[in-house]
LUMLUMDREN-525709 format. One record per residue (C-alpha): residue number from 0; y, z, x. Coordinates in Angstrom, 1 decimal. Example, Ala and Ser with C-alpha at 12.3 -4.5 7.8 and 13.67 -1.06 7.14 Angstrom:
> k, y, z, x
> 0, -4.5, 7.8, 12.3 $
> 1, -1.1, 7.1, 13.7 $
This chain:
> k, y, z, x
> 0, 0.0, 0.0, 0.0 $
> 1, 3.5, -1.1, 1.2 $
> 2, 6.4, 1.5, 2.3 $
> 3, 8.1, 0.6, -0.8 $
> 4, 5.2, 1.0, -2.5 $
> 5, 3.9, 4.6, -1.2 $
> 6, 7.9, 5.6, -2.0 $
> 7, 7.7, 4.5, -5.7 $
> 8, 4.1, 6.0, -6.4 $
> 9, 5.7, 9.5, -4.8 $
> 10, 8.7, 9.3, -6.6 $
> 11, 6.8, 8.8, -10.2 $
> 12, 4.6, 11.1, -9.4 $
> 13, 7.5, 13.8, -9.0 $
> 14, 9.7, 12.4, -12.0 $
> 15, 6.9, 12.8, -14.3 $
> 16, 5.7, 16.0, -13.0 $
> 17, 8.9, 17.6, -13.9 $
> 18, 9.5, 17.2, -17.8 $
> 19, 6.8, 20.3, -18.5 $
> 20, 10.1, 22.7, -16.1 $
> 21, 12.8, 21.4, -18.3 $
> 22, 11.3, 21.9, -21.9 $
> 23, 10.0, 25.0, -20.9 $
> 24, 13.7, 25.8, -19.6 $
> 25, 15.1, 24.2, -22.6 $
> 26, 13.0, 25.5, -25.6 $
> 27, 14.1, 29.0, -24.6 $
> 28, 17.8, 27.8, -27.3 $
> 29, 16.7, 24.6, -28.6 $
> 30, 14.0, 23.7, -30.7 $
> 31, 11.4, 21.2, -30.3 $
> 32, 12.5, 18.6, -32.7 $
> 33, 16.2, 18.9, -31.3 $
> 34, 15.2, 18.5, -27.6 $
> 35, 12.9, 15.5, -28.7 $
> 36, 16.4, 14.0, -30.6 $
> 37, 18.5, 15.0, -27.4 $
> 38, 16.0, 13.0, -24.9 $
> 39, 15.3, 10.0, -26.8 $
> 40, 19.1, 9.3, -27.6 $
> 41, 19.9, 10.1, -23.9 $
> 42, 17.1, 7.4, -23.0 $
> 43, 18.0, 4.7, -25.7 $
> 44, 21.3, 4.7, -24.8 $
> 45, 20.5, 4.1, -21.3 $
> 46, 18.2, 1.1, -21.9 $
> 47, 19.2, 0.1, -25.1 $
> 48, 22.3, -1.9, -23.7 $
> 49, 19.9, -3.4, -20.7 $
> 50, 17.6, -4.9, -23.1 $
> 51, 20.5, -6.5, -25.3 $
> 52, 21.8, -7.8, -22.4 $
> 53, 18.5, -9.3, -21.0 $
> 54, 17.6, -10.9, -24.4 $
> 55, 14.0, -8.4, -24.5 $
> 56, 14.2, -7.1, -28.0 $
> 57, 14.0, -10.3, -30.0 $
> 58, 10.3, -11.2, -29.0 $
> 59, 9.1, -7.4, -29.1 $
> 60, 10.6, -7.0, -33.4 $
> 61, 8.1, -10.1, -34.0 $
> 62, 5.4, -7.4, -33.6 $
> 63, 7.6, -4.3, -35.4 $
> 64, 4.4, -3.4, -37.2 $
> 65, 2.6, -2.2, -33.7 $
> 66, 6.3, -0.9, -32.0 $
> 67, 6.4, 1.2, -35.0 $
> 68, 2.7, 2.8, -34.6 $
> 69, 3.3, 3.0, -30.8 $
> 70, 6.6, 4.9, -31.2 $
> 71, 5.0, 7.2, -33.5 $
> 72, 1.5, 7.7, -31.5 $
> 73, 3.3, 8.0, -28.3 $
> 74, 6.7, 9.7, -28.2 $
> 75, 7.7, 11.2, -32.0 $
> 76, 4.6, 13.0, -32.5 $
> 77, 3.3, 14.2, -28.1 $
> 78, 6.9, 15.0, -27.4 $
> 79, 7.7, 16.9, -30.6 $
> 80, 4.4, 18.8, -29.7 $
> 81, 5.2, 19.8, -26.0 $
> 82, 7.9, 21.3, -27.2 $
> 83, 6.3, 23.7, -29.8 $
> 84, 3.7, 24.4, -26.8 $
> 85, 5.4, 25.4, -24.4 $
> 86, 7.2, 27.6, -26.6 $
> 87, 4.1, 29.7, -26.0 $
> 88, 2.8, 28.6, -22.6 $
> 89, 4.0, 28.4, -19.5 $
> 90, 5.4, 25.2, -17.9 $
> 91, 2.2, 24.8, -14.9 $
> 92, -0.7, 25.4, -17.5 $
> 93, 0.9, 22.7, -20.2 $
> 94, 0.9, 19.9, -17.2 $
> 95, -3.0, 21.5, -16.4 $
> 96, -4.1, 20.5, -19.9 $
> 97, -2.3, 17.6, -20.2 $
> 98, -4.4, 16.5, -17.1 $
> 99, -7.6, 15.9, -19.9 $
> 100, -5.5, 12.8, -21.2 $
> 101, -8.0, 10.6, -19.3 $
> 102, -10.6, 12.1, -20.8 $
> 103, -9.6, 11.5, -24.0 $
> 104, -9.2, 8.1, -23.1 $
> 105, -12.7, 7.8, -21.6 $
> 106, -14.0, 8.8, -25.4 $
> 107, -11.8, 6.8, -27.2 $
> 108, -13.1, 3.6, -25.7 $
> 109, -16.6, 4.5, -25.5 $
> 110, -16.7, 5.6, -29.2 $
> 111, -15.3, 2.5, -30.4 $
> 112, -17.8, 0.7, -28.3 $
> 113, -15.3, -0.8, -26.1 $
> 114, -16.9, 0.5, -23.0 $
> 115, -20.7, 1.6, -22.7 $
> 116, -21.6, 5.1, -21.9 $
> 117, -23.5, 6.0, -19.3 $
> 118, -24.7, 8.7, -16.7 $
> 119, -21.9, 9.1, -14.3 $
> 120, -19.2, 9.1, -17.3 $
> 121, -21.5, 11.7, -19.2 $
> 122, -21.0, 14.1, -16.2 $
> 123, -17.6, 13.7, -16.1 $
> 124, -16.8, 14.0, -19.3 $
> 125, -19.0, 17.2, -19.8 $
> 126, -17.3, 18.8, -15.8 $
> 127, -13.8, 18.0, -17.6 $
> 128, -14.6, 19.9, -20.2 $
> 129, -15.8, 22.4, -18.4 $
> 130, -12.5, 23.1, -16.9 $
> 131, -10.4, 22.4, -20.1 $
> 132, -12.6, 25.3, -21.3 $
> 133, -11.8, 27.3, -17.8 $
> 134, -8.0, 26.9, -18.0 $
> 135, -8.1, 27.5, -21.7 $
> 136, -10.7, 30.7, -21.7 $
> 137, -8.9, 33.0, -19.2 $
> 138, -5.6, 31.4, -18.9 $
> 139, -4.7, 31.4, -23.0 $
> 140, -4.4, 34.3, -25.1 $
> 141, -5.9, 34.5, -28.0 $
> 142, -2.3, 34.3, -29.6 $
> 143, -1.9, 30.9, -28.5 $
> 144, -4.7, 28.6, -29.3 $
> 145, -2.2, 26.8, -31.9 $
> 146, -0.4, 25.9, -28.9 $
> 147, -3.6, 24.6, -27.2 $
> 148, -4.3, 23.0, -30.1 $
> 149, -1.0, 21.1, -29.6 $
> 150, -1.3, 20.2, -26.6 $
> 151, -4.6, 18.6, -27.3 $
> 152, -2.6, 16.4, -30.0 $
> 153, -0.8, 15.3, -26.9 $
> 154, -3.3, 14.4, -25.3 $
> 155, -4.8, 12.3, -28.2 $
> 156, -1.4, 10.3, -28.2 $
> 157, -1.1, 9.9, -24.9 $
> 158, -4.5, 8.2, -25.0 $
> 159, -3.9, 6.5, -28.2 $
> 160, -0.5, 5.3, -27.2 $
> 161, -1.4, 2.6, -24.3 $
> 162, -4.7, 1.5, -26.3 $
> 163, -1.9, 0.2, -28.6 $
> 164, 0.3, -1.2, -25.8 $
> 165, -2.7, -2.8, -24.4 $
> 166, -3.7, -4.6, -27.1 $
> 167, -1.2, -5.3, -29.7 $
> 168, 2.2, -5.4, -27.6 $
> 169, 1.2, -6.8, -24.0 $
> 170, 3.1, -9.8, -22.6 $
> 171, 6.2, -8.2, -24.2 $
> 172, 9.4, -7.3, -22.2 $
> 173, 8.3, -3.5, -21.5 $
> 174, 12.0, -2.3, -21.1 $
> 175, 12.4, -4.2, -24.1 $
> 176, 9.5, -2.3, -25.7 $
> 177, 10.5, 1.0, -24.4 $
> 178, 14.6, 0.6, -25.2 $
> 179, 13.3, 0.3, -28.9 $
> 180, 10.6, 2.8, -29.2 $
> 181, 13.1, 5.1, -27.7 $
> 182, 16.1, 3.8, -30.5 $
> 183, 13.7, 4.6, -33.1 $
> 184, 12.8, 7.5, -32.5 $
> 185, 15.8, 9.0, -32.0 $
> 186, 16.8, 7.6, -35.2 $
> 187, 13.7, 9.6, -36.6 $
> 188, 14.9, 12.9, -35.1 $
> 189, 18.3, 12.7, -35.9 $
> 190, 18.2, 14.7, -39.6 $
> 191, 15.7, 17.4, -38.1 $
> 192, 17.4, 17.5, -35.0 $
> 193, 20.8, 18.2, -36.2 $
> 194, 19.5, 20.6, -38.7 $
> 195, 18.3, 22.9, -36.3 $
> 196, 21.1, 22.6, -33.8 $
> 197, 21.7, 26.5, -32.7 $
> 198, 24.1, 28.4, -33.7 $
> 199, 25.8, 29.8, -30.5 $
> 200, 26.4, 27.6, -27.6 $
> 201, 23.2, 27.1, -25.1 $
> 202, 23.4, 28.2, -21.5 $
> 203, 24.5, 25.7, -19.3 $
> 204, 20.5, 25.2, -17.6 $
> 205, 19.6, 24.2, -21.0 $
> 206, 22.5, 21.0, -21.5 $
> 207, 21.1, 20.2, -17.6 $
> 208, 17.5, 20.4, -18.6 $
> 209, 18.0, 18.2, -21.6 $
> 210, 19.8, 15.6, -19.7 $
> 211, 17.4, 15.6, -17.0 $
> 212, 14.5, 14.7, -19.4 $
> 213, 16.9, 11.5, -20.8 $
> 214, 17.9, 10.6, -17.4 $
> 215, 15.4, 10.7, -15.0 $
> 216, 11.9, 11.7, -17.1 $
> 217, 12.6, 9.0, -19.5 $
> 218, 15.2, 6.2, -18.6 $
> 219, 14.6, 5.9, -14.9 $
> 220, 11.2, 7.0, -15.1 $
> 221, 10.3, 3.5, -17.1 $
> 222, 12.6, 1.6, -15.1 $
> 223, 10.6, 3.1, -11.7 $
> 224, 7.4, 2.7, -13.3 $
> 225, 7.4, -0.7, -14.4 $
> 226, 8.7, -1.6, -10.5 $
> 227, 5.5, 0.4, -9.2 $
> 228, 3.5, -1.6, -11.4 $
> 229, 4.9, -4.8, -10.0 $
> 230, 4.6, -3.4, -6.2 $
> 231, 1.1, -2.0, -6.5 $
> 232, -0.5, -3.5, -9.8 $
> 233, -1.6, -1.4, -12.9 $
> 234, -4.7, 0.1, -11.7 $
> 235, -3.3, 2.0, -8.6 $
> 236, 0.0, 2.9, -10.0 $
> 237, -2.3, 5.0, -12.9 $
> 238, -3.4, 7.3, -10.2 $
> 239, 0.2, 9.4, -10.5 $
> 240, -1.8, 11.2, -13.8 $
> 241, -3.9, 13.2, -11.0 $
> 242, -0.5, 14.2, -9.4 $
> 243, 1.3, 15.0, -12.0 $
> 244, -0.2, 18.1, -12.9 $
> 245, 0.3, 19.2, -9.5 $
> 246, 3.8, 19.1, -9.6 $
> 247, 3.9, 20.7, -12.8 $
> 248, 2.0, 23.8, -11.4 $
> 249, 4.2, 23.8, -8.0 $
> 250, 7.3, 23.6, -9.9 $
> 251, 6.0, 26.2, -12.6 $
> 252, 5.3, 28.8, -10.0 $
> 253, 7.9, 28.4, -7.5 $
> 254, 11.4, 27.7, -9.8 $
> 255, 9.9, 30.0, -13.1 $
> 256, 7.8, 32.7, -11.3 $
> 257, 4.3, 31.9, -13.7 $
> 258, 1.3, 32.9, -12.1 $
> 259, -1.4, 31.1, -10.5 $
> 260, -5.1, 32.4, -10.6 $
> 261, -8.0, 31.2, -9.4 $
> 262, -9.4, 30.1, -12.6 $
> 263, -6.5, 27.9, -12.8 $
> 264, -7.2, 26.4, -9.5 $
> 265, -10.9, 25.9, -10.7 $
> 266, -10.4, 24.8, -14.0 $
> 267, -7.7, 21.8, -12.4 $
> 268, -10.2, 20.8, -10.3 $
> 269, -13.3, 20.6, -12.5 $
> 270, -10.6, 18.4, -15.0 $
> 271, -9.2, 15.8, -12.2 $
> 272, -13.5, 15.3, -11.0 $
> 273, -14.3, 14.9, -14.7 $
> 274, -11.4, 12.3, -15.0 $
> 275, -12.3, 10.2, -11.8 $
> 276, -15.9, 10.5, -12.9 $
> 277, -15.4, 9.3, -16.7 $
> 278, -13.0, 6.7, -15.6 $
> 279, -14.9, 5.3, -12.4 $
> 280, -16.1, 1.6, -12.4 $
> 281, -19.6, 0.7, -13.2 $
> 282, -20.6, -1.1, -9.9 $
> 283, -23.7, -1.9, -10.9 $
> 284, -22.6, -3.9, -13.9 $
> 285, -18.8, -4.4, -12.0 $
> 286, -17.2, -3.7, -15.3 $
> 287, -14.0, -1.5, -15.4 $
> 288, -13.8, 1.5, -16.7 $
> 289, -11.2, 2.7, -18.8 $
> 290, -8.0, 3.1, -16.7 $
> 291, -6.7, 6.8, -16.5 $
> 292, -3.6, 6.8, -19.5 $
> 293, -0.4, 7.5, -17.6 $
> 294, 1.4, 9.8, -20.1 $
> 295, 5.2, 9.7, -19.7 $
> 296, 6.0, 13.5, -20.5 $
């Protein structure tokens, strides 16, 4: 991989370790639905003007019908349930559990018979659950299984979401596709969003935090991603969902103070084995395996 490359794959792997810090910081005076309404205006209005300019959205409203399921499926209903999560857990163990995206993948596609099923992806799917169950067993009180819960809604999007993209929306402009999913959902947020705009004035490391999740976690992020797609190609650039998490827990436990057991450290590794197990290629047959969903928290 080129220098340009190995700079684009670390900085994505940073941007997009970093949304689970800023809701966390965030959620503490705004609510979920507000924050979602906060980023995805922040981001729309960033990209919005871009894709006017470059003539994108006109070809992606031909297929409205799968924009609208893939805004839904991917950004209204995930982010709307980070938020609500990690009004009950911490920062680090959110981006842990959000690590089982590509598992969830991995079962999608192999119960809808898009991929066959076989020994190695049985193993992996059965060690990542194993450490789902690890992080969620020791690491969760019982208070707080509704914000597991959540989080495994998340991770059900997050798989859900590029299946869509894939097959219904590919060959599209994705700034194009992104500017508009990001329009309408803020759109969608707007009554909720204003409703439960707080009372008293939020400190200022909230405004920052919100910003930061329109600026960099969801405007630049795209715009750096779809440039690491075009440096290294799809399949390596998908490899940031193993780093993510990592970030997430370094950021959780250095800037906010959470703790960091050994169970955690078990239960992350048992989920990133399961993931590269369930979402190997077959060589003996040479037919891909489902890529690992890159989830843009």
């Amino acid at each position: 991989m080129s220098k340009r490359g190995w700079g684009l794959f670390l900085a994505m792997s940073l941007i997009w370790g970093i949304p689970y810090l800023l809701i966390k910081v965030a959620v503490e005076d705004l609510s979920p639905a507000t924050i979602v309404f906060g980023r995805t205006a922040i981001g729309a209005a960033l990209l919005l003007p871009v894709a006017i300019a470059r003539g994108y959205l006109r070809p992606v409203l031909r297929h409205w019908r799968a924009l609208l399921a893939f805004t839904a499926i991917e950004i209204c209903m995930p982010w709307l349930l980070l938020g609500y999560a990690e009004q009950r857990l911490s920062s680090s163990l959110t981006g842990l559990l959000i690590a089982a995206v590509p598992l969830v993948g991995a079962v999608l596609v192999t119960a809808t018979g898009h991929e066959r099923i076989d020994g190695r992806r049985v193993v992996g799917l059965l060690v990542g659950l194993v450490g789902v169950a690890a992080l969620v067993g020791f690491d969760v009180a019982t208070g707080d299984l509704w914000a597991v819960a959540a989080i495994g809604g998340v991770a059900i999007g997050y798989a859900v979401g590029p299946i869509i993209l894939a097959r219904h929306l590919a060959g599209l402009p994705g700034l194009g596709v992104m500017a508009l999913a990001l329009s309408i959902a803020a759109v969608a947020y707007v009554p909720v969003g204003i409703a439960q705009w707080p009372s008293t004035t939020p400190e200022s490391e909230v405004w920052l935090s919100v910003a930061g999740l329109g600026l960099i976690c969801t405007a630049l992020a795209f715009v750096v991603f779809y440039q690491l797609i075009a440096e290294v190609g799809p399949a390596r650039s998908t490899v940031i969902t193993y780093v993510n998490p990592a970030v997430a827990l370094v950021l959780g436990i250095v800037i906010l103070d959470e703790s960091f057991t050994v169970t955690t450290a078990i239960g992350f590794a048992l989920i990133l084995t399961g993931c590269v197990l369930a979402t190997a290629r077959d060589r003996k047959r040479g037919m891909p395996r489902p890529e690992p969903q890159v989830s843009g928290a």
